[in-house]
C-alpha positions in Angstrom: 15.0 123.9 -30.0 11.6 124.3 -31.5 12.0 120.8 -32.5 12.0 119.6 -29.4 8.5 120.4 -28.7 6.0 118.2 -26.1 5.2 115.7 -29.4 8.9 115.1 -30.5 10.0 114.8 -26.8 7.4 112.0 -27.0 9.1 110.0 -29.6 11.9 110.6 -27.8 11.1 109.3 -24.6 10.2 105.7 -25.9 14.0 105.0 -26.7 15.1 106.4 -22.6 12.0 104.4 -21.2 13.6 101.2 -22.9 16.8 101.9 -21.8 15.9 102.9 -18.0 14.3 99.4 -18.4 17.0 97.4 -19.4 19.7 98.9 -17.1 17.0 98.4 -14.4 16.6 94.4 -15.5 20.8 94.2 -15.7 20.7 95.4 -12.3 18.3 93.0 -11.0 20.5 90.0 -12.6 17.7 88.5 -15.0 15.0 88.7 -16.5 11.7 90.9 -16.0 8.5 90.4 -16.7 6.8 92.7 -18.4 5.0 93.9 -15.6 8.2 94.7 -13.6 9.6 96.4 -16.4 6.7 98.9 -16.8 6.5 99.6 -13.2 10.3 100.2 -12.7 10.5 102.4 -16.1 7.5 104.2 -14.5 9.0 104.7 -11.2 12.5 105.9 -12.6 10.7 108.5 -15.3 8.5 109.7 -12.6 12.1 110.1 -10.3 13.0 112.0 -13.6 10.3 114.2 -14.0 10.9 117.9 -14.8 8.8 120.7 -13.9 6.8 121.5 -16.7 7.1 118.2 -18.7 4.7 115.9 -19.0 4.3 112.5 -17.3 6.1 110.2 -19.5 5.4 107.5 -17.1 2.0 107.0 -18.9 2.9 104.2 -21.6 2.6 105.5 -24.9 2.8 102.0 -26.9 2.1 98.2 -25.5 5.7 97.0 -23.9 7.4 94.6 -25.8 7.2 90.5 -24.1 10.2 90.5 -22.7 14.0 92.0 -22.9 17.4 90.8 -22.4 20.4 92.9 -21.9 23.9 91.8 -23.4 27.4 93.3 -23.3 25.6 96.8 -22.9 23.5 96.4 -25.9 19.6 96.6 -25.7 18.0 94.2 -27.8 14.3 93.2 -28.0 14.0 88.9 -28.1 10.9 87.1 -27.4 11.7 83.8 -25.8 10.4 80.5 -26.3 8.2 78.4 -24.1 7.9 75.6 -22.6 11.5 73.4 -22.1 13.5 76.5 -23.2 11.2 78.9 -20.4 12.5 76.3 -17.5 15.5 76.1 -18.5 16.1 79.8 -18.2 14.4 80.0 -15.2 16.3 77.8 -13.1 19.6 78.6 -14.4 18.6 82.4 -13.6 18.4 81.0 -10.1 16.3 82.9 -7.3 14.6 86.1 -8.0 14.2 89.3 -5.6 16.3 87.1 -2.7 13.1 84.2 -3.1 14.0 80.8 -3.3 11.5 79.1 -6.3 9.7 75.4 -6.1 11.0 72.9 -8.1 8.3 71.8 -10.6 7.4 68.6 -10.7 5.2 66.9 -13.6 2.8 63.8 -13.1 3.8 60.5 -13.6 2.6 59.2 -16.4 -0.3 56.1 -16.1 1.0 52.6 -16.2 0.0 50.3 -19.0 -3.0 48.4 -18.7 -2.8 45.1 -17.7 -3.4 42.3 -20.2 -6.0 38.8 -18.4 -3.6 35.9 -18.8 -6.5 33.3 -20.1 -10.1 33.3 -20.1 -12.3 34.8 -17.2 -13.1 32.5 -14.1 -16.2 30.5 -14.2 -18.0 28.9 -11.3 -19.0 25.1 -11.1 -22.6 25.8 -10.5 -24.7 29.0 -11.9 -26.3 31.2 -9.3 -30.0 30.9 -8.8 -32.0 34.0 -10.4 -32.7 36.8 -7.6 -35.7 37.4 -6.1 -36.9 40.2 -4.4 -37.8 41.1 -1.0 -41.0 40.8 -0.1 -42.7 44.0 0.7 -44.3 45.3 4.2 -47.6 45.7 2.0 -47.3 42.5 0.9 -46.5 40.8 4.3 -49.4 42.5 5.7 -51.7 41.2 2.7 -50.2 37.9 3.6 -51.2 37.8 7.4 -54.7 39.2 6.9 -55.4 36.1 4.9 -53.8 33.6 7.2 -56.1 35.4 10.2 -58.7 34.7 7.9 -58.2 30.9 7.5 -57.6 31.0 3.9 -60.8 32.7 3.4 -60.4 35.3 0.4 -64.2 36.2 0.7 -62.5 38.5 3.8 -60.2 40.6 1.1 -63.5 41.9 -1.3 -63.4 45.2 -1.3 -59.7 45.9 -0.1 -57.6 47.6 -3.3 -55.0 45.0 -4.1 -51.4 46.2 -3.3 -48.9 47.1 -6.1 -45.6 45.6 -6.7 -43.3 47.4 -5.8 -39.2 47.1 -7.1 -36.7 46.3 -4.1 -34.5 49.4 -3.1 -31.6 46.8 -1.7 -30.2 44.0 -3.5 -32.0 41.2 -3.2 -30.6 37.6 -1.8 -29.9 34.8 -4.0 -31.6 31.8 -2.8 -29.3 28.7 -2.3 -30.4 25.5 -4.5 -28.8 23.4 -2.3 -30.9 20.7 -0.2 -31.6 21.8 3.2 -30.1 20.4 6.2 -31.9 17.6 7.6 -34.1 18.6 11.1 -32.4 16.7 14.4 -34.4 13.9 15.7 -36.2 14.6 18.7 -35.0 13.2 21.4 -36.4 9.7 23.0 -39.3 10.2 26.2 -37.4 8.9 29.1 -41.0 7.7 30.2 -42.9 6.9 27.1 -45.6 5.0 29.3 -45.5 7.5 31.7 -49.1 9.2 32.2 -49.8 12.1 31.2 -52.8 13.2 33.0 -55.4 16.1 32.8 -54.6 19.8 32.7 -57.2 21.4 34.4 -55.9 25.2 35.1 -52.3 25.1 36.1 -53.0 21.4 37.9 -52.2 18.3 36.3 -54.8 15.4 37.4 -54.4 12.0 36.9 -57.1 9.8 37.8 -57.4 6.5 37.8 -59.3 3.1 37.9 -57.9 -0.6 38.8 -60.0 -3.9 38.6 -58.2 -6.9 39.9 -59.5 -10.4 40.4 -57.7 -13.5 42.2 -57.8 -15.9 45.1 -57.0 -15.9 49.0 -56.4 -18.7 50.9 -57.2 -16.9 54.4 -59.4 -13.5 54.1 -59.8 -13.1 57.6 -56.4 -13.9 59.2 -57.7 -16.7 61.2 -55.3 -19.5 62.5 -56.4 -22.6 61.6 -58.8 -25.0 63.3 -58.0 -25.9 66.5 -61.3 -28.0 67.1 -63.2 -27.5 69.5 -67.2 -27.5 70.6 -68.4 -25.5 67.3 -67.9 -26.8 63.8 -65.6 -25.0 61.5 -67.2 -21.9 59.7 -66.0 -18.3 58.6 -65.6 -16.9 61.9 -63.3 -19.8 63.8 -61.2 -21.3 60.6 -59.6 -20.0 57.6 -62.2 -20.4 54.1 -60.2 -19.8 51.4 -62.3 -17.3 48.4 -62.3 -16.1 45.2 -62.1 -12.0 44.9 -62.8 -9.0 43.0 -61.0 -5.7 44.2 -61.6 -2.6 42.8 -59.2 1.0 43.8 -60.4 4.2 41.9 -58.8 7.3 42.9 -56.5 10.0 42.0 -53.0 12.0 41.7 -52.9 16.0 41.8 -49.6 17.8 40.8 -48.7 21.6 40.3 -47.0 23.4 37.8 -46.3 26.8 39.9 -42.9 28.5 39.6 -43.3 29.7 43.6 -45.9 28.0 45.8 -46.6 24.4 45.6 -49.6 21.9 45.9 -49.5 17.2 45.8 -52.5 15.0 47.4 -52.8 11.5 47.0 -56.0 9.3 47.5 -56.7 5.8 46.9 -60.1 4.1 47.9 -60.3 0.3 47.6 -63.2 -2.5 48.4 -62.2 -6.3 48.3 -65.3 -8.3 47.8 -64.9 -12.2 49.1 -67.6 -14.0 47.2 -67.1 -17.3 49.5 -66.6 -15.4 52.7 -68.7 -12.4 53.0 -67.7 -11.8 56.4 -64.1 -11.0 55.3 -65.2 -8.3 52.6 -63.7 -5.1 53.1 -62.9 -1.2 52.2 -59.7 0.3 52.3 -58.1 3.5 51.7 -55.4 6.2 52.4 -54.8 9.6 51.1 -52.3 12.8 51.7 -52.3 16.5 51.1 -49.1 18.5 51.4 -49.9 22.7 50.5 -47.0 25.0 50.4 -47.4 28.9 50.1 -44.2 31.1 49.9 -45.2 34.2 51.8 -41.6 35.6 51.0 -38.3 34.5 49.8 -37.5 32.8 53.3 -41.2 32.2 55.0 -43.3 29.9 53.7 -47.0 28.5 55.0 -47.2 24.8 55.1 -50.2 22.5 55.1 -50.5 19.0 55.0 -53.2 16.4 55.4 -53.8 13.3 56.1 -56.3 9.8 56.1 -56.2 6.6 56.8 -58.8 3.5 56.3 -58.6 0.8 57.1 -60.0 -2.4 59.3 -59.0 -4.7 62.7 -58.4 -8.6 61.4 -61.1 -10.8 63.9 -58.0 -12.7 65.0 -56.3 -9.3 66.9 -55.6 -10.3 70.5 -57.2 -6.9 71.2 -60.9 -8.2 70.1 -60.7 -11.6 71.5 -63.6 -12.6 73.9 -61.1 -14.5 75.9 -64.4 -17.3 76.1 -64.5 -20.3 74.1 -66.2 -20.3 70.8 -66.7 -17.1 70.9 -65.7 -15.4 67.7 -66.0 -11.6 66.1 -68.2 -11.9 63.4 -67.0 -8.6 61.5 -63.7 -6.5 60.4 -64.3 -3.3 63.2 -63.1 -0.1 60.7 -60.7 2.0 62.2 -60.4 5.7 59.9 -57.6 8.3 60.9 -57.9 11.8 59.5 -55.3 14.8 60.6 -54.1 18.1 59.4 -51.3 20.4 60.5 -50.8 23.8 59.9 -47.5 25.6 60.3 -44.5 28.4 59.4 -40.8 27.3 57.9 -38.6 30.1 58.3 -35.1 30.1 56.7 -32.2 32.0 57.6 -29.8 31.4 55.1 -28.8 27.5 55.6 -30.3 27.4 58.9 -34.1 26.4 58.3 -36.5 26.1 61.3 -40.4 25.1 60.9 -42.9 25.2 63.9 -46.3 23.3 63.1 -49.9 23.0 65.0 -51.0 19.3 64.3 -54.8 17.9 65.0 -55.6 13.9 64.3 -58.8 12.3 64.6 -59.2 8.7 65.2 -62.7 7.1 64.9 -63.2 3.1 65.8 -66.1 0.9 64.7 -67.6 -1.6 67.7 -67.1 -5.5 67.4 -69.5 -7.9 67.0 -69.1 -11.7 68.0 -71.3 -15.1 67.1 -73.2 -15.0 71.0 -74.7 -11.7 69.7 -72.9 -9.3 72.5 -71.0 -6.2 71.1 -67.6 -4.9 72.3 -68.0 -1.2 72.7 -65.1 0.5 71.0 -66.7 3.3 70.0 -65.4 4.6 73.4 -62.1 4.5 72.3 -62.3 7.4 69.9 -59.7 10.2 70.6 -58.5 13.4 69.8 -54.6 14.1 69.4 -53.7 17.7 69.9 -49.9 18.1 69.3 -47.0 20.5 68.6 -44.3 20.0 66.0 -40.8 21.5 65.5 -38.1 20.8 63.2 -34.4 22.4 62.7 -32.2 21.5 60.3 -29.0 23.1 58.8 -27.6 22.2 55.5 -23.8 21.7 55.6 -23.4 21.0 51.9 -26.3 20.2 49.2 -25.5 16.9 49.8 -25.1 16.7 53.7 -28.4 18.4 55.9 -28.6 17.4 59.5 -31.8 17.9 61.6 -33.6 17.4 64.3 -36.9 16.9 65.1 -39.4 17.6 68.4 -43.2 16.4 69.2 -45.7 16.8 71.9 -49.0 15.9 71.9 -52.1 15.0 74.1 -54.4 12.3 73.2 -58.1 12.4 74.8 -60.5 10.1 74.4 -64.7 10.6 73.6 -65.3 8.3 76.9 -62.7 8.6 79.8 -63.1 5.0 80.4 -62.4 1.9 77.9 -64.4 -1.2 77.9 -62.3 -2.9 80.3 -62.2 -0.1 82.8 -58.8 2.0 81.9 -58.0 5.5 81.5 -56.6 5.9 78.1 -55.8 9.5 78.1 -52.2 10.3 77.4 -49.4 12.6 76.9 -46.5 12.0 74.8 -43.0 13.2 73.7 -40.8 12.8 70.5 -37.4 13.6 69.6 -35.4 12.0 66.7 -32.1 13.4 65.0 -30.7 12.3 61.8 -29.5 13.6 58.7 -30.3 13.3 54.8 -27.6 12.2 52.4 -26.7 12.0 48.9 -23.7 10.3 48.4 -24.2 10.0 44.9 -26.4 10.1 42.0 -27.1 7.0 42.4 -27.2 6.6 46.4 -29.4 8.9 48.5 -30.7 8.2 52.3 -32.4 9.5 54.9 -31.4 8.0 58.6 -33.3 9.0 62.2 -32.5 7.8 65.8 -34.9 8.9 68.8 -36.5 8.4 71.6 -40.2 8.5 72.5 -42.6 8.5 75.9 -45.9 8.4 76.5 -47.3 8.5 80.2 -51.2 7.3 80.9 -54.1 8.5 83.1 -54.2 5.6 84.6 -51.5 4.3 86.9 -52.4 0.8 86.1 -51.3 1.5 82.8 -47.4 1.5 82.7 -45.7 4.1 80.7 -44.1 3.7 77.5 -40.7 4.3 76.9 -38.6 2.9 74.1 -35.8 4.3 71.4 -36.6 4.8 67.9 -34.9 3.9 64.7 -36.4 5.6 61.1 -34.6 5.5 57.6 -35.2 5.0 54.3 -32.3 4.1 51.2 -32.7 4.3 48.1 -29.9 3.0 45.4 -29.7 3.2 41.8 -27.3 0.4 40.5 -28.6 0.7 36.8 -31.0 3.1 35.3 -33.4 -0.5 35.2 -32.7 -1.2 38.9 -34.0 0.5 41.8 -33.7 -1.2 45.6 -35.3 0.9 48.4 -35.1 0.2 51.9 -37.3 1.4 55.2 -37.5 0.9 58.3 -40.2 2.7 61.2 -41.0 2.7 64.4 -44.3 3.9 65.6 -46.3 4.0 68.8 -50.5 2.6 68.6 -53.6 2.8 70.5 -54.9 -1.1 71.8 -57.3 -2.2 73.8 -55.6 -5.2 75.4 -56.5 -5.6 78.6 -53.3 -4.0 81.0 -51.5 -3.2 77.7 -50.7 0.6 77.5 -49.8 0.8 73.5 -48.1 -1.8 70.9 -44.8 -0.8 69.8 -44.0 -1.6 66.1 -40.5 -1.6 64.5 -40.9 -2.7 61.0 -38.3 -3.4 57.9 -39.4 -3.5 54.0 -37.5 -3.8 50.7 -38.4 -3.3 47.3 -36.6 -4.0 44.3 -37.9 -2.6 41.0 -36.1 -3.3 37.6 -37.1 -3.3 34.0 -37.3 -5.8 31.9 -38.5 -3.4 28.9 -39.3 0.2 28.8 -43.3 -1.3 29.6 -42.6 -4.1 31.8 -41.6 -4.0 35.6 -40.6 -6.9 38.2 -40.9 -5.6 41.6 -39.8 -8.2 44.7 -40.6 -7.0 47.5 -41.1 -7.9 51.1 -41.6 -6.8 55.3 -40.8 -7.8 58.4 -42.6 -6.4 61.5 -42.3 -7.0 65.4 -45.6 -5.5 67.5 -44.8 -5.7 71.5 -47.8 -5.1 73.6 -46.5 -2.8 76.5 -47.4 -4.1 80.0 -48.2 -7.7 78.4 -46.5 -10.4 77.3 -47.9 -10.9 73.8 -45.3 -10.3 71.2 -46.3 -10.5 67.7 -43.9 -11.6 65.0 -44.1 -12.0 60.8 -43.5 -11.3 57.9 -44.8 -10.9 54.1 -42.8 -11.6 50.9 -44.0 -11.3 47.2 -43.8 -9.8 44.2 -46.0 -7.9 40.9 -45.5 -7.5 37.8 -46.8 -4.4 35.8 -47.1 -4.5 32.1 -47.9 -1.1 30.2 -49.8 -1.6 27.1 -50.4 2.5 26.7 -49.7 5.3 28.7 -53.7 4.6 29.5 -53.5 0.8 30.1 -51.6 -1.0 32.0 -51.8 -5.2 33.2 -51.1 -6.0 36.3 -50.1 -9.2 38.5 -49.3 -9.9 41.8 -48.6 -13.1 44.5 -47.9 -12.1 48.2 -47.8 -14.7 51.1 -48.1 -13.5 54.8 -47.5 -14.7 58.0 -47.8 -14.3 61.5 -46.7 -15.8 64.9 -47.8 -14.8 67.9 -47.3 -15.3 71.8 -51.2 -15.0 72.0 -53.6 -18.4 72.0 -55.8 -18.6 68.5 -53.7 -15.9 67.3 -51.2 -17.5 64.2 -52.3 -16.9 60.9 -50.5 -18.0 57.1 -52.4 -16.8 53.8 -51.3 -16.8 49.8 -52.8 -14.0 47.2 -53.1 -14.5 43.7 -54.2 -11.2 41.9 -54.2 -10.1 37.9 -56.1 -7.3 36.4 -55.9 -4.0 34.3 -55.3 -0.3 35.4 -57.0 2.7 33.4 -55.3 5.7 33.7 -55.8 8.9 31.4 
């Protein structure tokens, strides 16, 4: 078999590897690929192997793309791709025991819509866009407004570049802006305004009035008598200028607070001297809130004014003897204290100190009633509790004592005025509505004298005040006091007043005010029989030119009966003038 040599066995071993191949595919049930097939005809030749041959696992020519086996037959067929590759995949069914993914082509695109119509157009173009304004520019911007428009200020400063806006920018809107709300109407367009000075707000003010007076003195009328009538013993009616200056001090503080109040006034009588006269009153209330719940009160007080020559207390008790002058009586006090709250529970304790200074009397026989003695000092002790029950409803209840001592232990009659006295009132502050709020007090006072010749006072005590709102142009107030004085009346301990007033206030216009008002008074002289009785009834009229100026009009008419002799008076005041106010 020298034919058979290592290179014919070669040619020889193509046509075996092809079969091995084939029967190796048929067993497999399909198709190989060509990679399978060379591996399997390697792996079967190598099973084959003879000692000595050679390796005819090592391919000798490129296999062919892929075989298919039929009826026993070997052929070689290279199949077609695409459709016909599929198909004879999946109807070969799974390979090696390996179940195969269907494959699944894309979808193809849909076909573009077609616009029914032109594009949409807008009513109104939009306005061209402008850009936002840069931080360079902004700051350029402010350094010329700091500079009041002064441009001088930018010399020498490199001018800023433009730069492009790295967001869109916002259309602005063409459209007219809204129209700004109307401010709303001053509830008191005449209302002063007054001077800031610091955190205060001042108001001062100046008031010239001019008129008549049918009795400056008080006097009754002339009873006849040994002297003719003059100034001191009959009524002379006089023309008048008046003249009040003073002031009104308010705080704007969000904690502590600060109000005073002064008025000074001088009525000059051109046709009775005698009866020309100062007046004045004033008040100072000072709040400092130590904490949340204690606060420091302070208030103040003064008083002016002068004794009417008719006063039972400066009669002579001779005949045609008169007082020639208006004594001045002045009454300045302070009081210093603590309010403490415990939640609705308040309770205030308060150190009080008056002063009350009296001028002497003079009368036509030249002698001089010495009433300078009469000056005291009142030392007293205040304390109030009161609990509120609601915001509307707060009960309290208030507690004096005091002690009254005069400069000379004797009066001019002989008596020892000193004094001790004792307060209480309860009552309660109301607010039934916004339109009715009240205050109401009932009490009862004592004072006991030095001396025993004086009898003690003793007497209840009725205070209130009402105020009600039937329109926003109407206001009606009403008061009523009760208060304990100093006299000199011979074997009269004090003179008890009880008095009533009313005041109606309504608006004709925002500038122009009625005001009716009127009070009614009782004065009982303790340990005598003189009981004083009257009234007065008017009414003034106040008509705002500016918040600065302001006319002013007023008619009053007064009278007085009394149980004493030479003691009756009537008088009618006619007043106009002007008010300055800043």
């Amino acid at each position: 078999m020298s034919g058979t040599g290592p290179r014919n066995f070669g040619r020889l071993a193509a046509p075996w590897r092809a079969i091995l191949a084939a029967a190796l595919a048929l067993l497999c049930g399909g198709l190989v690929r060509p990679v399978l097939a060379q591996d399997a005809s390697d792996q079967t030749l190598k099973s084959l192997a003879l000692p000595g041959l050679p390796n005819l696992s090592a391919p000798q020519f490129p296999a062919p793309p892929l075989f298919r086996v039929d009826s026993g037959a070997v052929s070689q067929q290279a199949l077609p791709s695409g459709d016909a590759l599929r198909g004879a995949l999946s109807a070969s069914g799974p390979r090696d025991g390996q179940s195969r993914q269907k494959i699944r082509l894309p979808r193809p695109y849909p076909p573009l819509r077609r616009h029914a119509g032109e594009p949409r157009r807008f009513k109104h173009d939009l306005p061209p866009l402008q850009a936002y304004r840069t931080p360079a520019g902004a700051r350029r911007a402010l350094r010329l407004r700091r500079s009041l428009g002064d441009p001088s200020k930018e010399v020498g400063k490199k001018p800023q570049e433009h730069v492009a806006p790295t967001r869109a920018a916002i259309p602005t809107s063409t459209a007219k802006p809204k129209p700004k709300p109307k401010p709303k109407p001053d509830p008191e367009p005449y209302e002063t305004l007054g001077v800031g000075v610091g955190s205060l707000r001042l108001s001062p003010f100046v008031e010239s009035s001019g008129g008549y007076d049918t009795n400056p003195n008080r006097l009754p009328a002339y009873a006849g008598g040994g002297a003719p009538p003059n100034a001191y013993n009959s009524p002379v009616p006089s023309s008048l200028l008046r003249v009040d200056t003073g002031f009104r001090l308010r705080t704007d503080w969000a904690r502590d607070d600060l109000k005073a109040d002064l008025r000074l006034g001088y009525v000059d009588y051109f046709d009775n001297a005698p009866a020309s006269r100062p007046d004045g009153a004033g008040s100072f209330v000072g709040r400092y809130d130590a904490t949340r719940d204690t606060a420091i009160d302070w208030l103040g007080r003064f008083w002016l004014d002068t004794q009417r020559p008719g006063a039972p207390a400066l009669s002579s008790g001779l005949p045609n003897v008169y007082v020639t002058n208006r004594p001045l009586v002045v009454t300045a006090g302070t009081s210093l204290g603590v309010t403490q709250k415990f939640g609705r529970l308040d309770v205030s304790l308060r150190g009080a100190y008056d002063r009350a200074i009296f001028e002497n009397a003079t009368y036509t026989d030249g002698s001089t009633l010495n009433l300078e003695s009469t000056d005291y000092n009142d030392y007293g002790v205040l304390g109030e509790v009161g609990y509120e029950l609601t915001p509307d409803v707060r009960p309290f209840l208030k507690v004096a004592f005091d002690s009254r001592i005069h400069d000379s232990f004797l009066d001019p009659y002989g008596y020892a005025r000193d004094s001790t006295g004792f307060l209480a009132r309860g009552g309660v502050k109301l607010k039934f509505s916004e339109l009715l709020t009240g205050e109401a007090a009932v009490g009862y006072a004592e004072r006991e004298y030095r001396d025993p010749r004086l009898p003690p006072v003793s007497t209840p005590t009725l205070d209130g005040s009402l105020a009600y709102t039937p329109s926003a142009l109407t206001t009606m107030t009403l008061r009523m006091t009760t208060t304990i004085n100093e006299t000199t009346l011979q074997g009269a301990s004090a003179q008890v007043t009880h008095a009533l007033g009313f005041e109606i206030a309504h608006d004709l216009f925002r500038n122009l005010r009625v005001t009716p008002l009127g009070n009614f008074f009782e004065n009982a002289y303790v340990g005598s029989s003189t009981v004083e009785r009257g009234y007065t009834l008017g009414a003034k009229i106040d008509y705002k030119i500016t918040r600065s100026i302001a006319l002013k009009a007023s008619y009053s008419h007064e009278r007085l009966n009394s149980s004493a002799q030479n003691s009756n008076y009537q008088a009618d005041v006619f007043m106009a003038g002007v008010r300055l106010q800043p």
